[in-house]
C-alpha positions as CSV (number, residue, x, y, z in Angstrom):
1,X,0.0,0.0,0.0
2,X,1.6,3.2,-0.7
3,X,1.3,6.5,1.0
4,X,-1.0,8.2,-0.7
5,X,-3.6,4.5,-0.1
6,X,-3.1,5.0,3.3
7,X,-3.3,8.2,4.5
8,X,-6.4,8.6,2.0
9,X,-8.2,5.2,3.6
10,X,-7.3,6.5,6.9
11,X,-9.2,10.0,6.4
12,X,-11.8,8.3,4.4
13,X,-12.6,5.9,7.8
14,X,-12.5,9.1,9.9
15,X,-14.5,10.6,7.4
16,X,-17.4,7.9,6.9
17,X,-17.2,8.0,11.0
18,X,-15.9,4.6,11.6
19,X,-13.9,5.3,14.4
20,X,-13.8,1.2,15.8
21,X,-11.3,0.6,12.6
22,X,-8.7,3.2,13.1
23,X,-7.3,0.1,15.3
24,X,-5.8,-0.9,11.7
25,X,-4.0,2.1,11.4
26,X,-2.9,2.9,14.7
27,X,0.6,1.2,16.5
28,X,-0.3,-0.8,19.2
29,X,2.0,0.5,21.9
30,X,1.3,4.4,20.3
31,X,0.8,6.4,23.8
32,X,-1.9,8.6,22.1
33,X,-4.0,6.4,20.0
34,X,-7.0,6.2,22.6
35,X,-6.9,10.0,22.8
36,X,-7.3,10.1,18.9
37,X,-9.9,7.9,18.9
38,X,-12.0,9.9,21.7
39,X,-11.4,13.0,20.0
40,X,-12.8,11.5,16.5
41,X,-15.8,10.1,18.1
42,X,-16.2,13.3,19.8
43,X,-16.1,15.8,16.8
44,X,-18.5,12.9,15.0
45,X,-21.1,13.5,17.4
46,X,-20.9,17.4,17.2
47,X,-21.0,17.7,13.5
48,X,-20.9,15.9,9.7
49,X,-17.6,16.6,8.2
50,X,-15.3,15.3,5.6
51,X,-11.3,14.9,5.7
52,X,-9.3,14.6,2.2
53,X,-6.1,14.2,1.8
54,X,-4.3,16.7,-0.5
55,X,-0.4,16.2,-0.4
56,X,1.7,13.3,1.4
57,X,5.8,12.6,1.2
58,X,7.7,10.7,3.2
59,X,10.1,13.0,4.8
60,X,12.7,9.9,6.3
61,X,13.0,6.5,6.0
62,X,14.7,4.2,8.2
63,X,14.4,0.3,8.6
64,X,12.0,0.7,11.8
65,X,10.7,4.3,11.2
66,X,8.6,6.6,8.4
67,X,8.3,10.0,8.9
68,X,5.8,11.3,6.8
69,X,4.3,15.0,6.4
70,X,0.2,15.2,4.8
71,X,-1.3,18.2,4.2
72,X,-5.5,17.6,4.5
73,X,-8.4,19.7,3.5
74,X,-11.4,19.4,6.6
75,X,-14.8,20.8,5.5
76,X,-17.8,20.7,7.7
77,X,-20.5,22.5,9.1
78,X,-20.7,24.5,12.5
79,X,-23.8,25.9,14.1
80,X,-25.2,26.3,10.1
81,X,-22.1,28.0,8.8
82,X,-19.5,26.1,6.1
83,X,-16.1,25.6,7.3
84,X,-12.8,24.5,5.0
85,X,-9.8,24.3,6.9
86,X,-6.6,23.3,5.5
87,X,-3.7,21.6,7.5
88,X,-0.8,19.8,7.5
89,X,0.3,17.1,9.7
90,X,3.8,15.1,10.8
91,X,3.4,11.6,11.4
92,X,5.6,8.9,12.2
93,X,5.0,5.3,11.6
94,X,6.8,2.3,13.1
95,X,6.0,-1.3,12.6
96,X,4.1,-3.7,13.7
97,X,3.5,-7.5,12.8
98,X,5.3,-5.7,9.8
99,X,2.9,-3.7,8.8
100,X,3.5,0.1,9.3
101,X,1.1,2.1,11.8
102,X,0.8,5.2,13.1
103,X,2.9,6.0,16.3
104,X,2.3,9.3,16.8
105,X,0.8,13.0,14.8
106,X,1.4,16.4,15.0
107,X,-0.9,19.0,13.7
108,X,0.0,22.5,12.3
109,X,-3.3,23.5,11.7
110,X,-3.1,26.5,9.0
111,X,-5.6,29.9,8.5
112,X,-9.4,29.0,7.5
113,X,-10.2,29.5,3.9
């Protein structure tokens, strides 16, 4: 599966609001993964909104590590009003059962559009 399948499955789950299978994406040992979860679920419940992926490179490779930087377009509604919000993220992937999962994500959220 290359980048681009992945990250684009893994927005499209978050998307379609099927938080129980981000479990495939997500390391394991990854000391935030819960959190992520919770927060999905949360912002699922308070509104209907879409996550596509836009750009994605790998940034560094190493036998037991990705680093990977995504930039995503989130559009949704709020209280009746349209929002489109670009950001870009930094993840890194390790593996597991060798397949690689997320580990962990940072967020640089960008100006609304």
């Amino acid at each position: 599966m290359t980048l681009q399948e992945y990250f684009t499955s893994y927005y499209n789950t978050i998307s379609k609001g099927n938080i129980e299978e981000l479990d495939q994406y997500y390391h394991s040992a990854a000391p935030l993964m819960n959190a992520a979860k919770s927060q999905w679920e949360s912002m699922r419940k308070q509104l209907d909104f879409t996550m596509t992926l836009t750009h994605v490179e790998l940034l560094a490779k190493q036998d037991d590590l990705l680093v990977v930087r995504d930039e995503m377009k989130f559009e949704g509604e709020v209280n009746g009003e349209s929002v489109a919000k670009h950001s870009t993220n930094v993840h890194s992937l390790t593996k597991e059962n060798d397949e690689w999962k997320l580990f962990s994500t940072s967020n640089f959220p960008e100006a609304m559009v």
